[in-house]
C-alpha positions in Angstrom: 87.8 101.1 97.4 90.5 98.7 96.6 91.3 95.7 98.4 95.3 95.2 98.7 97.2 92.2 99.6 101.1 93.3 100.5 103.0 89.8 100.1 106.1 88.3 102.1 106.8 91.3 104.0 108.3 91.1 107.5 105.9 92.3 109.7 106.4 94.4 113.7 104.4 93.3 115.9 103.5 93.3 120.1 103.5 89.8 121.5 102.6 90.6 125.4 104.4 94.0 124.8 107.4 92.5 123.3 108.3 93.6 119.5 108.4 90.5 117.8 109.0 90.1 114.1 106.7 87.8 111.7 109.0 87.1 108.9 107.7 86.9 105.3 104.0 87.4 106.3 101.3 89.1 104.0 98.8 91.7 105.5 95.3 92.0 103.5 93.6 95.1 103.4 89.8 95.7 102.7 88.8 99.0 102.3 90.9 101.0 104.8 91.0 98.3 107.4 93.4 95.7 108.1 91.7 92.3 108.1 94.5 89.7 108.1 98.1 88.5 109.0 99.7 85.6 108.1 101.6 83.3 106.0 100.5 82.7 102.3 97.0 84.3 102.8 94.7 82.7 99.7 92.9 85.4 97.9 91.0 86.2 94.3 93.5 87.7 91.8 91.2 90.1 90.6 89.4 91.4 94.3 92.9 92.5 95.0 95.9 94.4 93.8 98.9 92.9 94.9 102.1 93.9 96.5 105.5 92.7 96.0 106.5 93.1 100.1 109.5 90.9 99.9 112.1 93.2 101.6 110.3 95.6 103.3 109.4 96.0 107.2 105.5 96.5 107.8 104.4 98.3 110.9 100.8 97.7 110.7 98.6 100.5 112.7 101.8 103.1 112.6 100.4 106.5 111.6 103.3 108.7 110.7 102.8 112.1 112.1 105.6 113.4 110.3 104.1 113.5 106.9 
């Protein structure tokens, strides 16, 4: 399974139940679970592939029942 790393998003999250938003954060993914948040993550070019996230909103955890 690939590891991804999405890179610079803006990420929702729940401070205390408060939506608060991390701006510019990158979200690593190993496997199919979530295994960091944060601000210019360091990581091995070729463990990962490597999304552009500049942009977008992450909502990490949202499943989308609609699909």
């Amino acid at each position: 399974m690939t590891n991804l790393l999405v890179q610079g998003c803006d990420v929702l999250q729940l401070s205390d139940g408060k939506p608060q938003i991390a701006v510019q954060h990158d979200i690593e993914i190993r496997g199919r679970k979530i295994t960091a948040i944060g601000k210019d993550l360091p990581y091995k070019e070729d463990e990962y592939q490597v999304i552009d996230g500049q942009g977008l909103l992450a909502i990490p955890g949202l499943i989308n029942t609609h699909a």
